[in-house]
C-alpha positions in Angstrom: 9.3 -4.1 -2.0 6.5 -2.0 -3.1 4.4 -1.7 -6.7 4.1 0.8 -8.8 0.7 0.7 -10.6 0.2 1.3 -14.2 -3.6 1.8 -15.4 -3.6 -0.1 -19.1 -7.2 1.5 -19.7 -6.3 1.7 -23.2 -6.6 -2.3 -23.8 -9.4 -4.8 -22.8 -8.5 -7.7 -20.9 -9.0 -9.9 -24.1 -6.7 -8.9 -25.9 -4.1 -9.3 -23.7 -2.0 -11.9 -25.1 1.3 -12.3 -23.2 2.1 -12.1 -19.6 4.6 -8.8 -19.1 8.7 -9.1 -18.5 7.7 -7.7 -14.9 5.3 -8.2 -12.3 1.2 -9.2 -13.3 -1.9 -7.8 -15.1 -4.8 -7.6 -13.3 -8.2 -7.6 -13.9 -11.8 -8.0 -13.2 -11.8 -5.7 -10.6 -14.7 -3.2 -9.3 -15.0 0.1 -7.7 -17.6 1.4 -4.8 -18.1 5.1 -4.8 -16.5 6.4 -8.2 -15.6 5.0 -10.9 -13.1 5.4 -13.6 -12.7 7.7 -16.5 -11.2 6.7 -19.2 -11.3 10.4 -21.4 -9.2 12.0 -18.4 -7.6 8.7 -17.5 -8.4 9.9 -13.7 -11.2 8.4 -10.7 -14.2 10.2 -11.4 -16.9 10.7 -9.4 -20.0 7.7 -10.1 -23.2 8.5 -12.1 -26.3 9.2 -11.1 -27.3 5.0 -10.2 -24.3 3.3 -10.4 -23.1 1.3 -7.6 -19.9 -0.7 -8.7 -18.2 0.4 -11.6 -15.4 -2.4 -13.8 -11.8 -1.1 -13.1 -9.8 -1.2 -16.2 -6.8 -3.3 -16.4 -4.0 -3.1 -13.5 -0.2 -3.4 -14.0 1.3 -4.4 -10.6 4.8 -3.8 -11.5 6.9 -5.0 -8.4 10.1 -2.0 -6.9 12.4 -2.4 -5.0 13.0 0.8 -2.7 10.2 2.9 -4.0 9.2 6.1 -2.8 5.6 6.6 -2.5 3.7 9.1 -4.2 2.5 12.2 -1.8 -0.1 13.7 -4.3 -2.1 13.1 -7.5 -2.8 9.7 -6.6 -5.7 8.3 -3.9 -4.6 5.0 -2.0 -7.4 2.8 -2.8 -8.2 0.2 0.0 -8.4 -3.2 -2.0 -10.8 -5.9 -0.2 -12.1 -9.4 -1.2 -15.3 -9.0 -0.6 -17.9 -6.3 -0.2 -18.6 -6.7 3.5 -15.1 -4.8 3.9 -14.6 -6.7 7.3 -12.6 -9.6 8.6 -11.1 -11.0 10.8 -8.0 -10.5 12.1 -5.2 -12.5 11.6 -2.4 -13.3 14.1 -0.4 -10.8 12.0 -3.2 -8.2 13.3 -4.5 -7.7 9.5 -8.0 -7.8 8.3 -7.9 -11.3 6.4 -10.5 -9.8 4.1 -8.1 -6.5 3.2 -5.8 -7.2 0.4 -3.2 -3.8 -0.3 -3.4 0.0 -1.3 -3.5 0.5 -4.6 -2.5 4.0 -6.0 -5.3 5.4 -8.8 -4.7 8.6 -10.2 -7.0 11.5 -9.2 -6.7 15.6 -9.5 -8.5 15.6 -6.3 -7.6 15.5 -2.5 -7.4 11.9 -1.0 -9.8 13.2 1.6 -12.7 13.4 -1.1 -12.3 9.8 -2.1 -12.1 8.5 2.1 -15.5 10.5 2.9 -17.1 9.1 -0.3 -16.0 5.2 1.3 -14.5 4.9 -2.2 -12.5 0.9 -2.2 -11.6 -1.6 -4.7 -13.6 -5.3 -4.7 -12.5 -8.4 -6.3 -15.9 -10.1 -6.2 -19.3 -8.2 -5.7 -20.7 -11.6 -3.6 -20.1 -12.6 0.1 
């Protein structure tokens, strides 16, 4: 079981009404390191000051025997918290790390990994 990720930066959060048929909307989100443009509907390097950056809405839509992406997409880490560490689990997991999630890019991964780009779900400790 994997997800397949569908960026809904055409809608805000509000106006969401309804839950979808399939898997969960997800927002409230922030980005470290680029930031998301919503003209070329692709990560984006940040501006000049800007340190976390809102990630649009998120459609985790659940598949069963999905095979993953090998380019146009960068494999966002997805923590907690900011601090990016935890501790690990008897599984051997960070318990701070949450999953991967694929955001579009017309760039190599490798520019997104030496920029420390990730994903938060709160900006506090």
């Amino acid at each position: 079981m994997t997800f397949e990720f569908k960026i809904l930066d055409n809608i805000k959060p509000e106006e969401i009404k309804d839950s979808p048929s399939e898997g969960v909307y997800c927002y409230g989100m922030f980005l470290e390191g680029a930031r998301w443009n919503y003209d070329t509907h692709l990560l984006d390097e940040s501006k000049p000051k800007e340190l976390y950056t809102d990630v649009p809405v998120i459609h985790f839509l659940p598949k069963k025997s999905r095979e993953l992406p090998t380019s146009g997409v960068y494999f966002c880490p997805l923590y907690k918290v900011l601090s990016r560490a935890g501790t690990l689990s008897t599984t051997g997991h960070s318990t701070n790390y949450v999953l991967f999630v694929e955001l579009p890019t017309d760039l190599d991964q490798g520019v997104w990994i030496r920029a420390g780009v990730a994903m938060f779900l709160a900006l506090k400790q």
